[in-house]
N, C-alpha and C positions, 0 to 999 in steps of 0.2 A: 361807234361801237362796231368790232368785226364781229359775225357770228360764222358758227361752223355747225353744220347737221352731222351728227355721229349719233351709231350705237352706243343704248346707254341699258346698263345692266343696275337692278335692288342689289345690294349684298344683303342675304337676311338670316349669315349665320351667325356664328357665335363669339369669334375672333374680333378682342379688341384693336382700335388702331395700334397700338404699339406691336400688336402681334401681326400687325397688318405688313408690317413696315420692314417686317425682318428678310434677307435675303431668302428667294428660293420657296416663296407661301405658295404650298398647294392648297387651292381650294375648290372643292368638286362642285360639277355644276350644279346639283341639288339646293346648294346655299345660297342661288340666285335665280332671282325673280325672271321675269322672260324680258326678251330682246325687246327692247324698244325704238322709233326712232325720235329723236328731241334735239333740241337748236342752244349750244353754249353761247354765251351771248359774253366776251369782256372788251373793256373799254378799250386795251389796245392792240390783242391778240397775243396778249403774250400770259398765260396762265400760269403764274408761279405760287407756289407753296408760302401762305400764308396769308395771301390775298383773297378777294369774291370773285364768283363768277354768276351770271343768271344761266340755268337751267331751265327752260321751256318757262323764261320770267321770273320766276323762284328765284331769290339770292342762295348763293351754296357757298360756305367755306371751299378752299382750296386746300386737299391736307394735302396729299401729295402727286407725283408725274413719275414716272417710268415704264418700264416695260412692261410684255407678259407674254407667254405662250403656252401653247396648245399642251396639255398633259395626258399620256397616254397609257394603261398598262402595261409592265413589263415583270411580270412573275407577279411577285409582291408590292411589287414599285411604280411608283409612278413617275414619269420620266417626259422631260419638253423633247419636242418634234417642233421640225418647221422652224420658219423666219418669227421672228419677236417683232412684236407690233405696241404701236407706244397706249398708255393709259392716262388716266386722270382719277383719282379717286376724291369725289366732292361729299359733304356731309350738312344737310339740310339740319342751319343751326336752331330750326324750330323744334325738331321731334330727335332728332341725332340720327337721322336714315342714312344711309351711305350709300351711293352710288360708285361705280365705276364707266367711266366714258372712257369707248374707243374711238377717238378721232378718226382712225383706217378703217376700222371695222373689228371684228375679235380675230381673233386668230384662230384659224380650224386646222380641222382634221379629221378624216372618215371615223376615228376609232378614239373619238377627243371622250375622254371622263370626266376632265377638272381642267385649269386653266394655273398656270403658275406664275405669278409675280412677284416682280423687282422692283419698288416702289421706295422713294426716298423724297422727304421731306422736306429737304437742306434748299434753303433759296439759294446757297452759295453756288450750287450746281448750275445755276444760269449764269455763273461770271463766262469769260472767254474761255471757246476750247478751240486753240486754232496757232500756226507757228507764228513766231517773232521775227519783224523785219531781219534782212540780211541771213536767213537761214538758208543752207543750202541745198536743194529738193533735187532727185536725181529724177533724171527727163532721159528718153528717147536717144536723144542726143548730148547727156552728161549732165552735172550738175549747173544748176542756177539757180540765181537768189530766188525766193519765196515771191518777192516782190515784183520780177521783172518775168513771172511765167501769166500767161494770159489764155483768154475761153481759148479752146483746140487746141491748145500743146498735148503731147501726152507724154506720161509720166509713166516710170518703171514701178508696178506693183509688188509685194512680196514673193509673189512666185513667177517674175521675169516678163509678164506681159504687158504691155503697152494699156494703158487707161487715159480716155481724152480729160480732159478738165472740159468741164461743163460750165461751169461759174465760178466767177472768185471775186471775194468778199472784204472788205480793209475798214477795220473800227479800231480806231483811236481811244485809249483809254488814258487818262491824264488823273493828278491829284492823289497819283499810288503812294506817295509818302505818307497820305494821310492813315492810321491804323486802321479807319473804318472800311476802308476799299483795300486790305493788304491781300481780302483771298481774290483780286483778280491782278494779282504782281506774279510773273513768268518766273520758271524755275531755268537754272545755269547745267547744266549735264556737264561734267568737264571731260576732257578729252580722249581719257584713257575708259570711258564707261563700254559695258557690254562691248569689250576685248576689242576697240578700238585702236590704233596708233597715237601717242604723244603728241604728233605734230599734226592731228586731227583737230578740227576746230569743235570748240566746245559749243554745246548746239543749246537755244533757247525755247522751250513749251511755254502757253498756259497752263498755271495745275492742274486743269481738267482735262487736260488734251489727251487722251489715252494712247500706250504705247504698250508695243507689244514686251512680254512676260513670259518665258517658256519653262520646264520640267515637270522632271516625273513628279512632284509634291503636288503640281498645278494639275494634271493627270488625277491624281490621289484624291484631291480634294472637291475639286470644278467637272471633272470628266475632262477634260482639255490639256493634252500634254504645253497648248497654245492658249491664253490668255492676252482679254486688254484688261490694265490698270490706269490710274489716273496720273500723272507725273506726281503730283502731291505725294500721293503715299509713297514714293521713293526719297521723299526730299530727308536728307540727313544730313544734314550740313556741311558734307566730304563730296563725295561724288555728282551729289544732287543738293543744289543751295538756292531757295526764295531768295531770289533780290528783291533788295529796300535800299538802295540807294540810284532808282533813275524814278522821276514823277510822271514821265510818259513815254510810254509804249505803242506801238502797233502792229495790229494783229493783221493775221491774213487767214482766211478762212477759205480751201480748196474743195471744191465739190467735184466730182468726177464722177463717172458710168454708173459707177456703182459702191458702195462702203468700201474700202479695201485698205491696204498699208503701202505706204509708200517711205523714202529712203531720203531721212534729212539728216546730211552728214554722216552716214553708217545706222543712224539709229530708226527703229523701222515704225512709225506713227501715223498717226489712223488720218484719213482724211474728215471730210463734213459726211455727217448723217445726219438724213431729213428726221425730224419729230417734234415731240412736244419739247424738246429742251431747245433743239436749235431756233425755234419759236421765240424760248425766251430769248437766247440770247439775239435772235437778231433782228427784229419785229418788222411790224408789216412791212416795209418800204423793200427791205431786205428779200422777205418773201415773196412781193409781188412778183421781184427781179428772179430771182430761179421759178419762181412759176413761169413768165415766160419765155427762158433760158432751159427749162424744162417740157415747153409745150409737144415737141416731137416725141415724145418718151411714150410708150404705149402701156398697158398696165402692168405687164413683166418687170418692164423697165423700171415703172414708178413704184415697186415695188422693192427692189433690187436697190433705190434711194433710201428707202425706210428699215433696211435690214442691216444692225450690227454682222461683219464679217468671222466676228470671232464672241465667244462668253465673255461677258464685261464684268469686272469684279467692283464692288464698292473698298472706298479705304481699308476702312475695319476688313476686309477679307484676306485686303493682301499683308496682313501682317501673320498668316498662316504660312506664306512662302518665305522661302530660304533669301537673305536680305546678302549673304556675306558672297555670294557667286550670281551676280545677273547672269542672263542669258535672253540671248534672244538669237530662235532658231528658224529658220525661213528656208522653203525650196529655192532660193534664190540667192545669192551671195554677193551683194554688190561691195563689198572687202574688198574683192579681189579683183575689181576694177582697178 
């Protein structure tokens, strides 16, 4: 059994799960009990949505894992500040009480009123988020395969600076013909996507692997003229196509200084962030490996691991944005390499 000591919060308002679950729930701190500390306790440390976990012993459903951050007034409005910090929401299947676990801690703020979460339920969300052997990852010194970059190289970030690689990660997934595994089969980018060259090579994601998203609509919508989305929601069977016809894959999962986007083959995608998902996906053996691959990191640092670099959209969101003009806008321009 791995266990983890995290803040654990009552929910004891009025918000059913399904209202729980919706993007962007503000919920003020009056509808939760006070700060506690308590020990999750699952069998392999991987806590996915659908599963148990023990709560200080208690069995608790697993409803769902995502984010949340600090909510602040702004006129009328309430509005996140600060870095996102991951959740767990469990539901004590004896009484229906619902809990929310901070594995990091919550996330504050001098002038925090309510707390706002991104929670999603979907076990799919734990397949692989990470490039596809043979992708080509632009470095310090130019592009190379996914496969052949190792701990210390550094890597060209979206706005032109240097990022070490901290760790890096290689899972083998096989049996993708089968229908039942088809949501962790990689999606094809072909060549000419987000104003690329023809004789660009067509680049391969997990669906989960988020990439960056840019405009004024994303602006409109998100507060963020700059968006991550998931490769999935782009897959349209033109520009962006699931493959079903290879049975096995391998992944490459880059961890570097900090969350940031980096440049595979022109297109600008996100590296590893530390949380409850990369948890699922890469279980303990995994973790133990960047925990001591991360031992010098001080709490800035470890901090600056557990922070999405940009607003992360769920599927359903980004079908709000303009599908017939990607774009993808960066202080950096590695095109014109």
């Amino acid at each position: 059994m791995v266990q983890l000591t995290c803040t654990v919060r009552e929910y004891t308002g009025s918000l059913l799960i399904a209202n729980l679950l919706t993007s962007n729930t503000t919920i003020v701190l009056s509808n939760f009990g006070a700060a506690t500390t308590q020990t999750v306790e699952d069998s392999d440390g991987i806590v996915t949505p659908g599963d148990t976990a023990e709560l200080d012993s208690t069995v608790m459903n697993v409803i769902a894992t995502g984010t949340v951050q600090a909510g602040v007034a702004l006129g009328p409005l309430t509005v996140g500040v600060g870095p996102q910090a991951p959740v767990i929401l469990l539901q004590d299947p004896n009484d229906g009480t619902l809990y929310m676990v901070f594995p990091d801690g919550e996330p504050s703020d001098i002038s925090r009123i309510a707390m706002i979460f991104n929670l999603d339920d979907n076990p799919s969300a734990t397949t692989p988020i990470c490039f596809v052997s043979g992708t080509p990852i632009l470095t310090v010194g130019g592009y190379k395969k996914v496969e052949d970059i190792r701990t210390g190289d550094r890597l060209v970030d979206w706005e032109g600076n240097p990022t070490k690689v901290l760790w890096v990660g290689v899972q083998h997934v096989t049996d993708l013909t089968n229908p039942a595994n088809a949501a962790a089969r990689p999606l094809t980018f072909a060549p000419t996507t987000f104003g690329r060259a023809p004789d660009q090579p067509a680049i391969r994601l997990s669906g989960n692997h988020r990439i960056l998203l840019s405009g004024p609509i994303a602006s409109l919508y998100f507060g963020s003229s700059d968006v991550l989305v998931p490769a999935k929601a782009l897959a349209d069977g033109q520009r962006a196509t699931v493959e079903d016809f290879e049975n096995t894959v391998t992944y490459y999962h880059l961890l570097c200084e900090a969350h940031t986007l980096v440049c595979a083959g022109g297109i600008w995608a996100e590296t590893l962030v530390l949380g409850p998902v990369s948890n699922h996906i890469l279980g303990p053996r995994k973790i133990d490996e960047i925990t001591t691959a991360t031992t010098h990191c001080d709490v800035s640092q470890h901090a600056r691991l557990h922070q999405t670099c940009l607003p992360s959209l769920k599927p359903r969101e980004v079908t709000l944005l303009q599908h017939d003009n990607w774009q993808q806008s960066t202080p950096y321009n590695a095109l014109a390499l």
